[in-house]
C-alpha positions in Angstrom: -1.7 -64.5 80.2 -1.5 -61.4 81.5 2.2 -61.0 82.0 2.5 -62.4 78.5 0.3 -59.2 77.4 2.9 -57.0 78.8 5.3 -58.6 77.7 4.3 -57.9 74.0 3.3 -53.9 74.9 6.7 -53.9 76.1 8.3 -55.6 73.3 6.3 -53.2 70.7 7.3 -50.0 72.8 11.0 -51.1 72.7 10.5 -51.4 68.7 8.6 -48.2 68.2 11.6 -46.5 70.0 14.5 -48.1 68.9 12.7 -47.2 65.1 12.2 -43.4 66.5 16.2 -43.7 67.4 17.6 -44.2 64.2 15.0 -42.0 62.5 17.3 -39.2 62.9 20.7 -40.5 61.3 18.5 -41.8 58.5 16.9 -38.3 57.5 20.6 -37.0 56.4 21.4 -40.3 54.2 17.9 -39.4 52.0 19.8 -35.9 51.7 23.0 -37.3 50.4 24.9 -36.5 53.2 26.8 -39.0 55.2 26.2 -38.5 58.9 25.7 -41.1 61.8 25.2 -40.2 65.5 25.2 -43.9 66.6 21.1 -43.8 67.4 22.1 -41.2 70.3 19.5 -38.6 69.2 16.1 -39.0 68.8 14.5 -36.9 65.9 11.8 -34.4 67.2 11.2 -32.2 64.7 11.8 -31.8 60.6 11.0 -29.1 58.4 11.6 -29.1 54.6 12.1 -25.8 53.4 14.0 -25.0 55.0 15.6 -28.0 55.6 16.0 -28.3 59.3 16.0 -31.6 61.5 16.4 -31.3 65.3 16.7 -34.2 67.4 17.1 -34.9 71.2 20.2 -36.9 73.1 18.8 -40.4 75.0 19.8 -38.8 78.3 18.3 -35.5 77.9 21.6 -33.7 78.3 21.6 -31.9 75.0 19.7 -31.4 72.0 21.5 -30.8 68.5 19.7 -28.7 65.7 21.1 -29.2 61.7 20.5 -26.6 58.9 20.7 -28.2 55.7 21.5 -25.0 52.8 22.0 -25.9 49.3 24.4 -23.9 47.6 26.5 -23.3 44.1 29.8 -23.3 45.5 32.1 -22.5 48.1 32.1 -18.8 47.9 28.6 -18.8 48.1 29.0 -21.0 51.1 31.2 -19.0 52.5 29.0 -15.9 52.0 26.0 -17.5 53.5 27.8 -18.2 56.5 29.4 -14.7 57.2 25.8 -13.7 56.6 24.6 -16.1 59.8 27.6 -15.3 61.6 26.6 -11.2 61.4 23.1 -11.6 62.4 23.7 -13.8 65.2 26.6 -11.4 66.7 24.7 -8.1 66.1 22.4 -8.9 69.1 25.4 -8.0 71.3 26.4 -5.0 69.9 26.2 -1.9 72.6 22.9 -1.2 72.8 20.3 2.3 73.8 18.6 1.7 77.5 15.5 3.6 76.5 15.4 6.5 78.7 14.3 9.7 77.1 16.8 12.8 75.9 19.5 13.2 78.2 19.1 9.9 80.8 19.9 7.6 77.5 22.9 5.9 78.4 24.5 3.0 76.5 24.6 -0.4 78.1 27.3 -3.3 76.6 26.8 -7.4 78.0 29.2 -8.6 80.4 32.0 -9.8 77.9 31.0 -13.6 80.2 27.8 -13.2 77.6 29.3 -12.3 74.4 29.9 -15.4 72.3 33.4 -16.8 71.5 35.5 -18.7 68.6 36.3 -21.6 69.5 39.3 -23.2 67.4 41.1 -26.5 67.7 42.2 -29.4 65.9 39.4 -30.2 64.1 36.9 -28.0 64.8 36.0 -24.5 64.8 32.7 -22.8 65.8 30.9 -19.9 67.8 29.7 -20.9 71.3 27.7 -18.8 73.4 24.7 -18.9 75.8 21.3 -19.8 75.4 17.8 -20.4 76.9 15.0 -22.8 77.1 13.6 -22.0 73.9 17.3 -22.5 72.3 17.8 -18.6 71.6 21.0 -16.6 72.3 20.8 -14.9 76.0 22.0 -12.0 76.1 23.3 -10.7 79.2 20.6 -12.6 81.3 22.5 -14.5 83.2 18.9 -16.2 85.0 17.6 -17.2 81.7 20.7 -19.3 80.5 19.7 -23.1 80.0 22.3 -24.5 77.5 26.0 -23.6 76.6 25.9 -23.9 72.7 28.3 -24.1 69.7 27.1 -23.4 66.2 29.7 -24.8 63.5 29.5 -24.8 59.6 30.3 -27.7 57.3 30.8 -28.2 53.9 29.9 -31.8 52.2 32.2 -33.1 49.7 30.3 -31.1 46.5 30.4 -27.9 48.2 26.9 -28.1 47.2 25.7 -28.0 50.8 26.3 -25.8 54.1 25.5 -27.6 57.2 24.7 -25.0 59.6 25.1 -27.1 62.9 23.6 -25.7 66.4 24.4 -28.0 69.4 23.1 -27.7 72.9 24.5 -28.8 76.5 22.8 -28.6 79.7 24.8 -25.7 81.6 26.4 -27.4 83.7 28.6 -29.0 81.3 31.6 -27.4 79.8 33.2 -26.3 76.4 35.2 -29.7 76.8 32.0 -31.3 76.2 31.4 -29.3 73.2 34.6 -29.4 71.6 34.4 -33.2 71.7 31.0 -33.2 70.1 32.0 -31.1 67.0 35.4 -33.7 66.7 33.7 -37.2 66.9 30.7 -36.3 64.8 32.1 -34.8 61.7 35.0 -36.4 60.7 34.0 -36.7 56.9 32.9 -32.9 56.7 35.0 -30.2 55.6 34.7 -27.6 58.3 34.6 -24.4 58.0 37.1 -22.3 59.7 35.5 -19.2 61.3 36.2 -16.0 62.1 34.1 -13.0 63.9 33.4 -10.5 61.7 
């Protein structure tokens, strides 16, 4: 009797999660937009305005973060994203060390800090460092938890910016990365990037 209690606690469990699974695929089809990570990520947060799902990989190696912005068209599109691109990279512009009058001094990241474009065949995005708390690091080398890509799509209405964020553990590489951003959004337009 009692292994056929656990088996049932089991057998709900196993439900529960697998339902959890799938939860995050299924939040983008009540969006309109067509997007399936095969039940790899398991949804851990959602906002609605803004619209903003984040969801965890089964292994713990990465998480991915998805910005939903509705827009008119593809200029506007295109303007919201230069505007996201400009905030993110002004954090590594040379900065003041505040020291009074004449010890000021200037102080610029390591250029292995500053974030790069990464372009390819079939994708293109900004990767860069980040910490526990999935923020940009900048030039703290201790503090650096994830490598991370941010890539913009556009769906087929140009109605909608996806504003994609996805984390790796550190010790993975821009490989890892790259592949993500191909496999995942084959029926996207992506947005080809440039710094600004």
């Amino acid at each position: 009797m009692q292994a056929y209690k656990l088996i049932l606690k089991l057998l709900a469990l196993l439900i529960v999660a697998s339902c959890s699974k799938g939860e995050f695929d299924k939040v983008f089809l009540s969006e309109g937009v067509s997007l399936s990570f095969a039940n790899r990520y398991k949804l851990t947060s959602k906002t609605e305005d803004p619209f903003v799902v984040v969801g965890k990989s089964e292994d713990g190696n990465s998480l991915l973060k998805i910005h939903l912005i509705k827009v008119q068209d593809k200029a506007e599109a295109i303007q919201k994203i230069k505007s996201q691109l400009k905030i993110k990279m002004i954090s590594y512009n040379i900065t003041a060390v505040p020291y009074p009058g004449q010890m000021s001094i200037t102080s610029k990241c390591d250029s292995s800090f500053l974030p790069q474009l990464q372009k390819g065949s079939g994708f293109s995005y900004l990767s860069y460092l980040a910490g526990e708390r999935l923020t940009s690091v900048i030039c703290q080398g201790e503090e650096v938890t994830y490598k991370a890509g941010t890539a913009f799509y556009l769906d087929k209405s140009y109605h909608r910016i996806l504003s994609v964020e996805f984390y790796i553990k550190k010790q993975y590489g821009i490989m890892d990365i790259n592949d993500f951003f191909i496999k995942n959004f084959k029926d996207l337009e992506i947005v080809q990037i440039d710094l600004l």
